[in-house]
C-alpha positions in Angstrom: -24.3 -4.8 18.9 -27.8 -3.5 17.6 -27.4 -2.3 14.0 -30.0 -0.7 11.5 -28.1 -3.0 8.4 -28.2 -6.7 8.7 -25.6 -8.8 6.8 -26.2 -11.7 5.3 -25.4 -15.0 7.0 -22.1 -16.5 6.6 -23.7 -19.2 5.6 -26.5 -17.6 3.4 -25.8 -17.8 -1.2 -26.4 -14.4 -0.6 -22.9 -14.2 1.6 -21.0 -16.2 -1.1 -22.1 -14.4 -3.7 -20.8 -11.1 -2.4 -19.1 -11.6 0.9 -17.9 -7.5 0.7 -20.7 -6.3 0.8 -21.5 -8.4 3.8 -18.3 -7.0 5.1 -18.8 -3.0 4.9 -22.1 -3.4 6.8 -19.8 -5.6 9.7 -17.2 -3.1 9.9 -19.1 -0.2 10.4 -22.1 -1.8 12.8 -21.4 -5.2 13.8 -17.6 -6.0 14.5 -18.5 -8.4 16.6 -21.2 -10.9 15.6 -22.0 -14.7 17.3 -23.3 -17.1 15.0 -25.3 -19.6 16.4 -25.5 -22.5 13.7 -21.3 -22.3 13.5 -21.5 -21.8 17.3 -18.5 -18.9 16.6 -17.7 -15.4 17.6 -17.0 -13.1 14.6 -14.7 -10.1 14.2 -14.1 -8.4 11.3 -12.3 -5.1 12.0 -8.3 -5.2 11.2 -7.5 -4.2 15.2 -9.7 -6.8 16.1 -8.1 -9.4 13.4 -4.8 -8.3 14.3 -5.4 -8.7 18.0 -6.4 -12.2 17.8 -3.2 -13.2 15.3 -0.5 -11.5 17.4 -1.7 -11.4 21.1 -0.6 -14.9 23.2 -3.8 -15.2 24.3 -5.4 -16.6 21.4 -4.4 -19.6 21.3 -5.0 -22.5 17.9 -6.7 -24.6 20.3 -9.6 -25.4 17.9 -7.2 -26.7 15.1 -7.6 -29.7 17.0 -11.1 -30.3 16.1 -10.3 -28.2 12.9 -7.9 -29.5 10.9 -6.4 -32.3 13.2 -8.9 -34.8 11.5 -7.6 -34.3 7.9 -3.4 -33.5 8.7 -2.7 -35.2 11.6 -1.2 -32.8 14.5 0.5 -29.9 12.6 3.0 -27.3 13.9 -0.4 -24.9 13.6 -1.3 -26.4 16.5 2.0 -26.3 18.9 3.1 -23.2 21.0 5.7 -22.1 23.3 9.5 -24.6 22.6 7.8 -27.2 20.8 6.5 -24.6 18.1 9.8 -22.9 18.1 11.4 -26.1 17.2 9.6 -27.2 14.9 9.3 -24.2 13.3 12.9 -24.0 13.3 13.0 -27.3 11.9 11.1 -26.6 8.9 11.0 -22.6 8.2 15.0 -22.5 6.5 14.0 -24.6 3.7 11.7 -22.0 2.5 13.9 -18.6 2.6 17.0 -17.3 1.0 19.3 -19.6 -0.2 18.2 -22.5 0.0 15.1 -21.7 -1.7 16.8 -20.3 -3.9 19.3 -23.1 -5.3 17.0 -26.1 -4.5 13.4 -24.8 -5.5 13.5 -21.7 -7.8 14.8 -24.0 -10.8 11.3 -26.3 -9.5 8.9 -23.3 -9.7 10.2 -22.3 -13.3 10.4 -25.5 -14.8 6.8 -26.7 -13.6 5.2 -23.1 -14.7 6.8 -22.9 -18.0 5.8 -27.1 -18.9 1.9 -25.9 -18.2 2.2 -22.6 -20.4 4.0 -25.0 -22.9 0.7 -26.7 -23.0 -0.9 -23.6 -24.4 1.3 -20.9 -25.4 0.3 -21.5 -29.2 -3.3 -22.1 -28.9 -4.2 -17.9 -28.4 -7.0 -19.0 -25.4 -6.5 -20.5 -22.2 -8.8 -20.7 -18.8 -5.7 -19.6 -16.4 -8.2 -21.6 -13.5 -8.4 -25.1 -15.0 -5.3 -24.9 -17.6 -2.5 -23.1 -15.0 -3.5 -21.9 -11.4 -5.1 -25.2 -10.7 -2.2 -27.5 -11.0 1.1 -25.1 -10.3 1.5 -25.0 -7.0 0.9 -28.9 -6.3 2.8 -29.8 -9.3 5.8 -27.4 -7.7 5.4 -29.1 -3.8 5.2 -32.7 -5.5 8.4 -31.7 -7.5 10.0 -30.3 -4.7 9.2 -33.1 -2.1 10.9 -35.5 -4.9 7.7 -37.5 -5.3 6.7 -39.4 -8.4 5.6 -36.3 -10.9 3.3 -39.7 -12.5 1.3 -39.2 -9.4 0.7 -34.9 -9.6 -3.6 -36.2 -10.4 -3.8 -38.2 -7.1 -2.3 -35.7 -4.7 -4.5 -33.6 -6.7 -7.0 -35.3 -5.6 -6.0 -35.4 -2.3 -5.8 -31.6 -1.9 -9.2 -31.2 -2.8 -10.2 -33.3 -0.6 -8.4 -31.5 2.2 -10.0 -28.2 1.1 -13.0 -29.3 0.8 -12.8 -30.9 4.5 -10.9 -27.1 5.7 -13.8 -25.6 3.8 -17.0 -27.1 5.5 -18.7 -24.7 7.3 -22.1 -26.5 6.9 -20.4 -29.5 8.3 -21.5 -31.9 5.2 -20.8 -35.7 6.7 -19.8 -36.6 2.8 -17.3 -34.2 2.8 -15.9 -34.6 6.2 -15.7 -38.1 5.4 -13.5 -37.4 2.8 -11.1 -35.7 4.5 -10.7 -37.8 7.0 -10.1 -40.7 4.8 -7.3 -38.3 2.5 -5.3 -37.8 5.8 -5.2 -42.2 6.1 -5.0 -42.4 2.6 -2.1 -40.0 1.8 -0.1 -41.6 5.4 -0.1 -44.8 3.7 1.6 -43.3 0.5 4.4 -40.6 2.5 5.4 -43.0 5.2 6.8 -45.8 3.5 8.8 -42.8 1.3 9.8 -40.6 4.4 11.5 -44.2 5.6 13.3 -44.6 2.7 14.9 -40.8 2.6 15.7 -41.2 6.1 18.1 -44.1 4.8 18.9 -42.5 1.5 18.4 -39.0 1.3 18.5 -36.5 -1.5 19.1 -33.1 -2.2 14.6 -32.6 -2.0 12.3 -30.9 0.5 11.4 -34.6 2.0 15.4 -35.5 3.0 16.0 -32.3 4.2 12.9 -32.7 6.5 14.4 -36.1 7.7 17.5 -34.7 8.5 16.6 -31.4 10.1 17.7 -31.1 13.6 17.2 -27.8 16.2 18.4 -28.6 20.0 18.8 -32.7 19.8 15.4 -32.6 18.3 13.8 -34.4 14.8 10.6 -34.8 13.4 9.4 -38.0 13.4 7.7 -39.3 9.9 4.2 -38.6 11.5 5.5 -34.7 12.0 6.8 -34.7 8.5 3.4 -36.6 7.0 1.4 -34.1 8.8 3.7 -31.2 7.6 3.7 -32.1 3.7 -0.6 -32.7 4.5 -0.6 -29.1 5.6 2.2 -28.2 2.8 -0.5 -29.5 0.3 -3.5 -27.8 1.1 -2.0 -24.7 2.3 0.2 -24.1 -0.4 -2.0 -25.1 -2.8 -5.0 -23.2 -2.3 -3.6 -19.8 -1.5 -1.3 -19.6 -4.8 -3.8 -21.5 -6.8 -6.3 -18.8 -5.9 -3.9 -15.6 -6.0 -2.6 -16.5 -9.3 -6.2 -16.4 -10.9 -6.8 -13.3 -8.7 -3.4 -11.4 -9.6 -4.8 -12.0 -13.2 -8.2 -11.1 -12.5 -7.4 -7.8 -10.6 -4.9 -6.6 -13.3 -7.3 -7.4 -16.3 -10.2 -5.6 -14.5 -7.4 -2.9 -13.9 -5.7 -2.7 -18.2 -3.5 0.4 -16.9 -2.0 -1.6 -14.0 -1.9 -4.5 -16.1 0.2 -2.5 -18.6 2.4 -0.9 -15.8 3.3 -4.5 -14.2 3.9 -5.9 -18.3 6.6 -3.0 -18.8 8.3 -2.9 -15.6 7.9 -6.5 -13.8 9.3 -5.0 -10.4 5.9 -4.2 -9.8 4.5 -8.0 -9.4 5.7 -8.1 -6.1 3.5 -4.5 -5.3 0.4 -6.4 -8.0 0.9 -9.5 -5.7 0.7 -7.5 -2.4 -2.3 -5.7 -3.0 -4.1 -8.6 -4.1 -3.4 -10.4 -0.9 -5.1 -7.2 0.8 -8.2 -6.9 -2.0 -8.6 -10.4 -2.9 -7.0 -13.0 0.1 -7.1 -16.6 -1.2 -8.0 -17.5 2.4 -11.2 -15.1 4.1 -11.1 -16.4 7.3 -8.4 -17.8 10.2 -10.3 -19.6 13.1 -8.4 -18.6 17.0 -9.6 -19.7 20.6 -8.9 -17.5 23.0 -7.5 -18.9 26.6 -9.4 -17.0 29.0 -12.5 -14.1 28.5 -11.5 -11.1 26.2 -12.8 -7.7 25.4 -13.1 -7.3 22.0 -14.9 -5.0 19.2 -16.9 -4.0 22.3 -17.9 -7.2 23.8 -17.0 -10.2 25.6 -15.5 -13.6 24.2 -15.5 -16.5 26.0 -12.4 -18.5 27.2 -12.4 -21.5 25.0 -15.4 -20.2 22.1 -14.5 -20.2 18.9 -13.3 -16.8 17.1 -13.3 -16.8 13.4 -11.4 -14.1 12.2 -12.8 -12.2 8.8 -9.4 -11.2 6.8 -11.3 -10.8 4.0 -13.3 -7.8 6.1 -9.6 -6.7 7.8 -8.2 -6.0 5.0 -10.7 -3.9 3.4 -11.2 -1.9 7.1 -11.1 1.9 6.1 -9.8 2.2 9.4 -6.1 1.1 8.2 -6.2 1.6 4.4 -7.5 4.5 2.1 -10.5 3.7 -0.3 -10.3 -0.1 1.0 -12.4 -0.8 -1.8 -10.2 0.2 -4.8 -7.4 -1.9 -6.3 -4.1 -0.1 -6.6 -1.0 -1.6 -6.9 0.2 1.8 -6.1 -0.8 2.9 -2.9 0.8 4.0 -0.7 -0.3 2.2 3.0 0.5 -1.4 2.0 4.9 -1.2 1.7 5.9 -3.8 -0.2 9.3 -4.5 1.5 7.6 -5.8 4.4 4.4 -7.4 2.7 5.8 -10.9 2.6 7.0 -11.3 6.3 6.0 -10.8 9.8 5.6 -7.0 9.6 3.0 -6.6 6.5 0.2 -4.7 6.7 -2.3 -6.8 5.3 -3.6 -9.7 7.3 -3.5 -12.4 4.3 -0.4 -14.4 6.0 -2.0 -14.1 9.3 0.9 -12.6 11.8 2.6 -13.2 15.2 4.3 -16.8 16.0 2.2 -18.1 13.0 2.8 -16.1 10.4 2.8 -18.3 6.6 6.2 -20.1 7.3 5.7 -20.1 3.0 4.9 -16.5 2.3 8.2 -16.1 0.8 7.6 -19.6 -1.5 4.2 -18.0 -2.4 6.2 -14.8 -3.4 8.7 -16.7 -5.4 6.0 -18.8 -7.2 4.0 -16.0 -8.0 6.7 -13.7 -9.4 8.1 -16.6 -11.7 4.7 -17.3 -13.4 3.1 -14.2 -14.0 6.5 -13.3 -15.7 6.5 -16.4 -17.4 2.6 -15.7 -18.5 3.0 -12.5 -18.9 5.5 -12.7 -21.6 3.7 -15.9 -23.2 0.2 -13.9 -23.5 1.7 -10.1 -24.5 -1.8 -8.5 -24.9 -3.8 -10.7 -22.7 -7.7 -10.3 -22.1 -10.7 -12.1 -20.7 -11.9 -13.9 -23.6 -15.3 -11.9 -25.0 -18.7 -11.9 -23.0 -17.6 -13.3 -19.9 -17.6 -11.9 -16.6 -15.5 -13.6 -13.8 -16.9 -14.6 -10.8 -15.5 -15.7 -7.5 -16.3 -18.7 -5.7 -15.9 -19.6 -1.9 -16.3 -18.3 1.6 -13.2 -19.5 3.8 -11.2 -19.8 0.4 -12.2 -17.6 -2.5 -11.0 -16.8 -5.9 -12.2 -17.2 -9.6 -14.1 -20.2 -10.3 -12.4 -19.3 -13.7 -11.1 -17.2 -15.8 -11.4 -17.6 -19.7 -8.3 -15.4 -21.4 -7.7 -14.4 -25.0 -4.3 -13.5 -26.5 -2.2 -13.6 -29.6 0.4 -16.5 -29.5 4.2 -15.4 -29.7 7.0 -17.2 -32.2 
């Protein structure tokens, strides 16, 4: 695991800054990598990453020290029947039709009220005006929660991020998650009560009422679920909307394609889960000692997983480096389930239960932006930069565009 490159640390401005750089030198001389201030194995090839998603022996033993503190005990952390069920349990609300009746209506109505906000002002930061707020406005909306309270569960997901986020281990901010998960129990409980005596037709009754084999959730499952619904949801579309946008004005001919034929936001949306992942890195444990990239893991260490790295491995995609809606090694058919190619989702037992929610959300708001903003471009002498290490995307992103009607 000698190599005549060094990357930077993980941990290092250096890293943030420019984390692919960081990557090409780990894929081609140190696939494998212990850190000793994270006290973590790290791989960064996509047979390696893949390995460690699909394989049983991986477990998501360390969510328990990992995300535990802020959610509660999530289905990430379940296996064998009790994951099936509650997977089960919670995975048809998200697909076909009944994401479709109940949630598609949601996802227009809250993107178009943002754009509304802006549409006739000709500048907008699609970060802080749009990205931002969507996707928690849409889960508030589709939990049936008070819309009066979309600033406190913002809040709250920061706070969950931030706590998902801390690699340095800042007390403060560790703090704070821990005090969002008691916090956001005392609001949801009372509320998941009451829908189990009067449910509606929203994501929170059907919760209540789901049943697989004899078996419920009980209202600290569901909590823990809509805590997890929050900041995973959140944070991934927040960060791929601004990073669709980003990619296609960075790309105009791409951009142009996807504005005249909006089949292609799907493909736009795929790649930019490969070039651009909201989320860079996906934490395993493996159950007993593993050969991998070459070496030896531990049973029981800590494996973080670089998707960030995987899905820029020249090893499975052509000119890893290059945005291009059009290529041909990422199919698009299979990019939001199970069988993709890229590594954004994760795969195996715990694939996104939400990819297709993600898909849904994305495809009705670039639409809806794209035909608000018809000639759309970053607003003069800025340059967008990305922000984050476990999550990244554009701290913002200034736009310019002639207002329609």
């Amino acid at each position: 695991m000698t190599a005549a490159r060094t990357a930077p640390d993980i941990l290092s401005a250096e890293f943030a800054a420019n984390p692919y750089a960081a990557y090409r030198i780990m894929l081609d001389d140190t696939p494998l990598i212990w850190h000793e201030a994270m006290q973590t194995y790290i791989v960064s090839r996509y047979e390696d990453v893949a390995r460690a998603f699909k394989e049983p022996t991986f477990t998501t033993d360390n969510y328990d020290w990992q995300l535990e503190p802020a959610h509660g005990r999530t289905i990430l952390q379940m296996s064998g029947r009790e994951h099936a069920v509650r997977r089960a349990l919670v995975a048809p609300a998200f697909r076909g039709s009944e994401l479709e009746r109940k949630f598609l209506p949601v996802i227009e109505r809250n993107s178009r009220e943002l754009i509304d906000a802006f549409r006739g002002a000709g500048r907008a930061d699609l970060v802080t005006d749009f990205a931002r707020h969507f996707p928690i406005n849409v889960i508030v909306d589709m939990l049936g929660l008070d819309r009066g309270d979309h600033e406190q569960f913002q809040k709250w997901y920061m706070a969950i991020i931030g706590f998902l986020s801390n690699l340095s281990q800042d007390p403060d901010v560790t703090a704070a998650g821990i005090e969002t998960r008691e916090e956001l129990a005392a609001y949801l409980i009372p509320i998941i009560q009451e829908r189990r005596a009067n449910p509606g037709d929203d994501l929170l009754s059907t919760l209540c009422a789901a049943e697989v084999d004899g078996t419920q959730m009980d209202d600290e499952d569901i909590k823990a679920f809509c805590s997890l619904l929050l900041a995973a949801g959140g944070e991934t579309t927040d960060k791929a909307i601004a990073s669709i946008f980003k990619n296609l004005l960075e790309h105009p001919e791409q951009l142009e394609a996807v504005r005249a034929d909006r089949s292609l936001i799907p493909r736009a949306f795929a790649e930019t889960l490969r070039y651009t992942p909201p989320v860079h890195m996906i934490m395993r444990q493996p159950a007993q000692d593993v050969e991998l990239a070459g070496g030896v893991v531990p049973a029981g260490s800590t494996l973080t997983c670089l998707i960030g790295a995987a899905n820029r491995d020249e090893r499975r995609f052509a000119h890893p480096d290059r945005f291009d809606i059009f290529r041909d090694d990422l199919p698009t058919d299979t990019a939001f389930s199970a069988a993709s190619k890229h590594l954004a989702f994760a795969l195996g037992r715990h694939f996104c239960v939400g990819a297709l929610l993600a898909k849904s959300e994305i495809e009705v708001s670039v639409d809806q932006l794209l035909d608000a903003m018809p000639d759309v471009r970053i607003d003069d002498d800025v340059t967008p930069v990305e922000q984050g290490v476990f999550t990244r995307g554009p701290a913002s992103l200034p736009v310019r565009f002639t207002p329609v009607g």
